[in-house]
C-alpha positions in Angstrom: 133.7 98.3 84.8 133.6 101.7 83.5 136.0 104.4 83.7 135.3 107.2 86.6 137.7 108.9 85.2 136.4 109.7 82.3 134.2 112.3 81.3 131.9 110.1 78.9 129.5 113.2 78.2 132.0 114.9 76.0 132.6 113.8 72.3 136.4 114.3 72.7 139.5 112.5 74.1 139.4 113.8 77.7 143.0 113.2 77.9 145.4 114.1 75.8 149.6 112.5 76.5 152.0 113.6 74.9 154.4 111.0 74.2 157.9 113.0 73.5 160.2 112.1 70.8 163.1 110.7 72.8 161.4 107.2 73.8 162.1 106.1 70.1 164.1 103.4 70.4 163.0 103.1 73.8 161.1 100.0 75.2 159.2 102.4 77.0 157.4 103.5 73.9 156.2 100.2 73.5 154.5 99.8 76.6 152.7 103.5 76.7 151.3 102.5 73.1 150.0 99.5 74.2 148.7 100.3 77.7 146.7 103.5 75.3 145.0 100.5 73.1 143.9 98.8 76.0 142.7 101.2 78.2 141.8 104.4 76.4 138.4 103.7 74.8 138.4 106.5 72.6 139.3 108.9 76.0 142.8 109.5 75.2 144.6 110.7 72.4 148.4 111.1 71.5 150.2 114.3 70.6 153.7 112.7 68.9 157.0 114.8 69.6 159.0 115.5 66.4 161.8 113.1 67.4 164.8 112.6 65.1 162.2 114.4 62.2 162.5 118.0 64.3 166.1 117.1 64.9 166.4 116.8 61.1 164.6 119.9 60.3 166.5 121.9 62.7 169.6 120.7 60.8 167.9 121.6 57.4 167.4 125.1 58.7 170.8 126.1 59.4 172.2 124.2 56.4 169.4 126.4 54.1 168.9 129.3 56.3 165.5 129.2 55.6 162.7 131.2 58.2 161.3 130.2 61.3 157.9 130.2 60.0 159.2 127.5 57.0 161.0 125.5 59.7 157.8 125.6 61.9 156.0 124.2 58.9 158.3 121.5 58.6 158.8 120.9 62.4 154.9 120.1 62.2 155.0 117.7 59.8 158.1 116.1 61.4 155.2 115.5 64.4 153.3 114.0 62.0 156.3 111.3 61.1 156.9 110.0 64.5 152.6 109.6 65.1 152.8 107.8 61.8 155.7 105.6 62.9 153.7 105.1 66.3 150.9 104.0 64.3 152.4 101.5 62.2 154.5 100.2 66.0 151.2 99.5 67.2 148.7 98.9 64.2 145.8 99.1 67.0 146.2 103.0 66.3 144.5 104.9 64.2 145.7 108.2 62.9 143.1 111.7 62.7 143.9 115.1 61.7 140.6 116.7 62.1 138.5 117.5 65.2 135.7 115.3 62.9 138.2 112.5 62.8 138.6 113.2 66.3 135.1 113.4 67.2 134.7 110.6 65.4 137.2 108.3 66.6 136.3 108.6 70.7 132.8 107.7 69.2 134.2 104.7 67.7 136.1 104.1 70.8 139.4 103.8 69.1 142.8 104.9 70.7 144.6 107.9 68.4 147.3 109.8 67.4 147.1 113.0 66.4 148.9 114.0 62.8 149.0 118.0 63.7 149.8 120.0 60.5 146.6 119.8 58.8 145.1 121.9 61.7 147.8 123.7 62.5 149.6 124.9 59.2 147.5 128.1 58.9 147.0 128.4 62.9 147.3 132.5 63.7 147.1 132.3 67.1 150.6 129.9 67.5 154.0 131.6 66.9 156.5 130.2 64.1 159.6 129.7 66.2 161.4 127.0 68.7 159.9 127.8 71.5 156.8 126.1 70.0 157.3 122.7 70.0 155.1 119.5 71.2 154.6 120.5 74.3 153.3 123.6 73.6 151.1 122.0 71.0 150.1 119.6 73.0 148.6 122.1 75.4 146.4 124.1 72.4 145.1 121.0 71.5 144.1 119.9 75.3 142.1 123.1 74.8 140.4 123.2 71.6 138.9 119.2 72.8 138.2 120.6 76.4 140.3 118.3 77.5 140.8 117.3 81.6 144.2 116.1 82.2 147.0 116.8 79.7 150.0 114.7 80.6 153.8 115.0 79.0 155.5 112.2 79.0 159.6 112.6 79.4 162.8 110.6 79.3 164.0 113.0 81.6 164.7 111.5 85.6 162.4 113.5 88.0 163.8 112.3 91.1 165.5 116.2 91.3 161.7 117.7 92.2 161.0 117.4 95.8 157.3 117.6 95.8 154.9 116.5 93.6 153.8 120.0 92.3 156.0 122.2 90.4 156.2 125.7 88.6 156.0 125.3 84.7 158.7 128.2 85.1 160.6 126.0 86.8 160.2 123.2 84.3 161.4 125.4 81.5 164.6 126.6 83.2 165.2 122.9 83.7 164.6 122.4 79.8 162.0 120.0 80.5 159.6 121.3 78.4 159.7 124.3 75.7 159.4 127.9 76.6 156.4 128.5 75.2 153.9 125.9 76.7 153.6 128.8 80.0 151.4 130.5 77.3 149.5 128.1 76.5 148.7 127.3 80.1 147.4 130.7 80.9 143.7 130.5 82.0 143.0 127.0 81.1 141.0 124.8 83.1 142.6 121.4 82.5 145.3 119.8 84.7 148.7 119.5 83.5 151.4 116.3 84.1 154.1 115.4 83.7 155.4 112.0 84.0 158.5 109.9 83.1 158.8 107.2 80.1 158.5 104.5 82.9 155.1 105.2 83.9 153.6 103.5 81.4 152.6 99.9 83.8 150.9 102.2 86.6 148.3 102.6 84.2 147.9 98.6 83.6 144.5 98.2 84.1 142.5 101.6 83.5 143.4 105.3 83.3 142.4 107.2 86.3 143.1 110.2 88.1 144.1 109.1 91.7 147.5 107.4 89.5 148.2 111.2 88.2 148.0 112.3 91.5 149.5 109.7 93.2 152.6 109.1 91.0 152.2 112.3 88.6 154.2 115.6 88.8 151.2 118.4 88.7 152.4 121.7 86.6 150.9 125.2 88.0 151.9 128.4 86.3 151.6 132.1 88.3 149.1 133.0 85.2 147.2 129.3 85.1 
């Protein structure tokens, strides 16, 4: 049966998830990987938080005292390790780090993780600083692929939020998700998530939007 959900008309992933870097070691990460193979015919692709990679580049930065804009760089390729380690956890995933790779890889059908530096090493419009992490990242890239539904998945409990729609602003001050991603939501068109590391079996038999807005915590911003 195909997908509704999907926007098959567009060459890109028409959702892109997040996956955040504190399910490793979590049996959770398992289960979102595999439920992506399954079900994401080439719809979906994965932005990988840094994980224990930015914790170590963090670490290298105040040992070397080195600049934001190095650390950045290094933060990026951290991203890179932990979608390279989710690749080889699941060897159903194939890696890209190119909107052609991209392109070509919903074509193919194949479910994807994103390696970011390649595109994003000598990206002007993306400050070099902490504020900047995945999240943020993931939202630029939901953009540039004209992407629908941009989900973050967290380790985080979200029983605290009362309704099912909350205030990016409100997310940040709760450290949920970096400072900067309230930038990159400005003026976009595509719907933002978040969900928690649980999630992963409500999307056991296809990815659709009536689960995001059934069980999904929908992110609005006073400028989006």
């Amino acid at each position: 049966m195909a997908d509704l959900s999907f926007n098959n008309q567009s060459k890109y992933p028409t959702w892109v998830i997040k996956i955040g870097g504190s399910l490793l070691g979590a049996p959770e990460l398992a289960k979102w990987l595999a439920v992506i193979v399954q079900h994401s015919h080439g719809k979906v692709i994965i932005v990988p938080g840094g994980s224990i990679f930015a914790d170590a580049v963090r670490e290298a930065q105040i040992r070397s005292g080195i600049e934001d804009v190095d650390a950045h760089h290094l933060a990026l390729k951290a991203m890179d390790q932990f979608g390279l380690l989710m690749a080889a956890m699941n060897k159903a995933l194939i890696t890209v780090d190119s909107e052609s790779a991209i392109a070509a890889g919903a074509l193919q059908k194949r479910p994807m993780v994103w390696l970011p530096s390649d595109m994003l090493m000598a990206e002007q419009t993306i400050p070099n600083n902490w504020d900047t992490t995945s999240d943020s990242l993931s939202a630029w890239l939901a953009n540039q692929l004209g992407a629908e539904h941009l989900i973050l998945v967290k380790s985080a409990s979200l029983t605290s939020y009362q309704s099912n729609h909350v205030m990016v602003e409100q997310l940040m001050n709760d450290a949920l998700v970096d400072g900067g991603l309230v930038d990159f939501m400005a003026g976009k068109l595509y719907q933002t998530w978040v969900m928690h590391k649980g999630d992963a079996g409500l999307f056991n038999t296809r990815f659709e939007v009536k689960t995001l807005e059934k069980h999904g915590l929908l992110v609005h911003s006073n400028t989006h």
